[in-house]
C-alpha positions, 0 to 999 in steps of 0.5 A: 500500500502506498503512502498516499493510499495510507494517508488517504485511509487515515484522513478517511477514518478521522473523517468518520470519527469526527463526523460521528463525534459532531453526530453525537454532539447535534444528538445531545445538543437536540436532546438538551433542546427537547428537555428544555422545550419540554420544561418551559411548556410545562411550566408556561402550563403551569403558570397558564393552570395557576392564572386560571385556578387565581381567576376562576376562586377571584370570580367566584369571590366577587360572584359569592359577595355580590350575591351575599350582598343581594341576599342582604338587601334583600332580606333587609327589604323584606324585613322592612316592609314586615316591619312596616306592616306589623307596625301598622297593624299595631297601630290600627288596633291600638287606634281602636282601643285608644278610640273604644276607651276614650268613648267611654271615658268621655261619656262619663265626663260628659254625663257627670257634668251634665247631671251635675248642672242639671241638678244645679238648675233643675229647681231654679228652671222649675220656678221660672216655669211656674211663674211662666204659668201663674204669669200667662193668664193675666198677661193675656188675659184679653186673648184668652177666653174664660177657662184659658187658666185651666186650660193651660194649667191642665196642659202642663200638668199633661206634659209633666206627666210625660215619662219619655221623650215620646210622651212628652211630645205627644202631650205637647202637640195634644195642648198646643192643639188647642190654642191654634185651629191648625198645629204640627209639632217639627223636629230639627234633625239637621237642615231638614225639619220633620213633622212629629205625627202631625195631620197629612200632608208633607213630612219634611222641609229645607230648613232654608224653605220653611219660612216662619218656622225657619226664623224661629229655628236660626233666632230661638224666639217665636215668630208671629204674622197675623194670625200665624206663629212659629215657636221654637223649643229650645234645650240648653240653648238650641232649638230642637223642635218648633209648633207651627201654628195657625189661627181661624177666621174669627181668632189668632193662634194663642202664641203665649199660651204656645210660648209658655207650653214650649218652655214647660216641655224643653224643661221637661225634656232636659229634666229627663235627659238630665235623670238619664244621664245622671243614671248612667253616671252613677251606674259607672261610678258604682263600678269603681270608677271615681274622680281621681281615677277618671281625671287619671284614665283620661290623662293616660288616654291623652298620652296613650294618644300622642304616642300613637301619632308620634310613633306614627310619624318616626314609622313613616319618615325615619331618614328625616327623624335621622338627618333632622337630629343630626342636623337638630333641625327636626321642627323644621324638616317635619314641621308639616307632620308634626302639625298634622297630628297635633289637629288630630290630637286636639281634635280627640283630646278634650280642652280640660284634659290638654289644660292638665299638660302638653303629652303630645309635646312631652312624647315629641321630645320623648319620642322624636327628640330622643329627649333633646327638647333644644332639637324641636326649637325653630330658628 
C-alpha cells in the first residue's frame, strides 16, 4: 500500500470519527433542546393552570359577595316592609282601643257634668216655669177666653206627666192643639225639619224653605204674622223642635199660651235627659270608677294618644327623624307632620284634659327628640 493510499485511509477514518463525534454532539445538543422545550411548556402550563385556578376562586369571590350582598338587601327589604306592616297593624288596633276607651271615658265626663248642672238648675228652671204659668193668664188675659187658666194649667200638668221623650211630645202637640185651629209639632234633625205625627200632608222641609218656622229655628224666639206663629223649643240653648201654628177666621193662634207650653216641655225634656244621664253616671261610678281615677284614665288616654301619632310619624319618615337630629333641625324638616297630628290630637283630646299638660309635646321630645327638647326649637 502506498503512502498516499495510507494517508488517504487515515484522513478517511478521522473523517468518520469526527463526523460521528459532531453526530453525537447535534444528538445531545437536540436532546438538551427537547428537555428544555419540554420544561418551559410545562411550566408556561403551569403558570397558564395557576392564572386560571387565581381567576376562576377571584370570580367566584366577587360572584359569592355580590350575591351575599343581594341576599342582604334583600332580606333587609323584606324585613322592612314586615316591619312596616306589623307596625301598622299595631297601630290600627291600638287606634281602636285608644278610640273604644276614650268613648267611654268621655261619656262619663260628659254625663257627670251634665247631671251635675242639671241638678244645679233643675229647681231654679222649675220656678221660672211656674211663674211662666201663674204669669200667662193675666198677661193675656184679653186673648184668652174664660177657662184659658185651666186650660193651660191642665196642659202642663199633661206634659209633666210625660215619662219619655215620646210622651212628652205627644202631650205637647195634644195642648198646643188647642190654642191654634191648625198645629204640627217639627223636629230639627239637621237642615231638614220633620213633622212629629202631625195631620197629612208633607213630612219634611229645607230648613232654608220653611219660612216662619225657619226664623224661629236660626233666632230661638217665636215668630208671629197675623194670625200665624212659629215657636221654637229650645234645650240648653238650641232649638230642637218648633209648633207651627195657625189661627181661624174669627181668632189668632194663642202664641203665649204656645210660648209658655214650649218652655214647660224643653224643661221637661232636659229634666229627663238630665235623670238619664245622671243614671248612667252613677251606674259607672258604682263600678269603681271615681274622680281621681277618671281625671287619671283620661290623662293616660291623652298620652296613650300622642304616642300613637308620634310613633306614627318616626314609622313613616325615619331618614328625616335621622338627618333632622343630626342636623337638630327636626321642627323644621317635619314641621308639616308634626302639625298634622297635633289637629288630630286636639281634635280627640278634650280642652280640660290638654289644660292638665302638653303629652303630645312631652312624647315629641320623648319620642322624636330622643329627649333633646333644644332639637324641636325653630330658628
Amino acid at each position: 500500500m502506498t503512502f498516499d493510499d495510507q494517508l488517504k485511509r487515515a484522513f478517511d477514518t478521522l473523517s468518520e470519527r469526527l463526523r460521528a463525534e459532531v453526530d453525537h454532539q447535534v444528538a445531545a445538543v437536540m436532546d438538551d433542546l427537547a428537555v428544555s422545550v419540554r420544561e418551559e411548556r410545562e411550566r408556561a402550563a403551569a403558570e397558564a393552570r395557576e392564572a386560571a385556578s387565581r381567576q376562576a376562586a377571584s370570580s367566584q369571590e366577587s360572584a359569592l359577595a355580590e350575591a351575599r350582598d343581594q341576599a342582604h338587601a334583600a332580606g333587609l327589604a323584606a324585613g322592612r316592609a314586615e316591619g312596616l306592616e306589623e307596625g301598622r297593624r299595631q297601630g290600627l288596633e291600638e287606634g281602636r282601643q285608644l278610640g273604644s276607651e276614650e268613648g267611654r271615658q268621655q261619656g262619663i265626663v260628659e254625663g257627670r257634668q251634665q247631671g251635675v248642672l242639671d241638678g244645679r238648675e233643675q229647681a231654679e228652671r222649675e220656678g221660672r216655669v211656674a211663674a211662666a204659668v201663674d204669669a200667662a193668664p193675666a198677661d193675656h188675659s184679653k186673648t184668652a177666653d174664660d177657662g184659658a187658666s185651666e186650660r193651660l194649667a191642665g196642659a202642663v200638668g199633661s206634659i209633666g206627666r210625660g215619662r219619655s221623650l215620646s210622651e212628652i211630645l205627644d202631650a205637647l202637640a195634644a195642648s198646643a192643639a188647642r190654642e191654634a185651629a191648625q198645629v204640627d209639632v217639627w223636629l230639627v234633625r239637621g237642615a231638614q225639619l220633620r213633622k212629629w205625627r202631625g195631620s197629612d200632608g208633607e213630612s219634611a222641609l229645607a230648613l232654608q224653605d220653611a219660612g216662619r218656622m225657619g226664623d224661629a229655628v236660626r233666632s230661638g224666639t217665636a215668630v208671629v204674622s197675623g194670625r200665624e206663629a212659629a215657636v221654637p223649643v229650645a234645650m240648653a240653648g238650641q232649638v230642637v223642635a218648633v209648633i207651627s201654628a195657625s189661627g181661624s177666621d174669627s181668632a189668632a193662634a194663642n202664641s203665649a199660651a204656645l210660648d209658655v207650653l214650649a218652655h214647660y216641655a224643653a224643661r221637661c225634656l232636659e229634666t229627663l235627659t238630665a235623670f238619664k244621664t245622671a243614671r248612667a253616671v252613677s251606674d259607672r261610678a258604682g263600678q269603681g270608677h271615681d274622680a281621681d281615677a277618671a281625671l287619671a284614665e283620661e290623662d293616660a288616654s291623652a298620652r296613650r294618644y300622642a304616642r300613637l301619632l308620634v310613633s306614627e310619624i318616626k314609622l313613616y319618615h325615619e331618614p328625616a327623624v335621622v338627618e333632622g337630629r343630626r342636623d337638630r333641625d327636626l321642627a323644621t324638616r317635619l314641621g308639616g307632620e308634626i302639625a298634622r297630628a297635633r289637629v288630630l290630637y286636639e281634635e280627640r283630646v278634650p280642652l280640660e284634659v290638654r289644660q292638665r299638660g302638653d303629652y303630645f309635646r312631652d312624647e315629641l321630645v320623648r319620642t322624636l327628640a330622643n329627649g333633646d327638647p333644644t332639637l324641636l326649637q325653630t330658628t
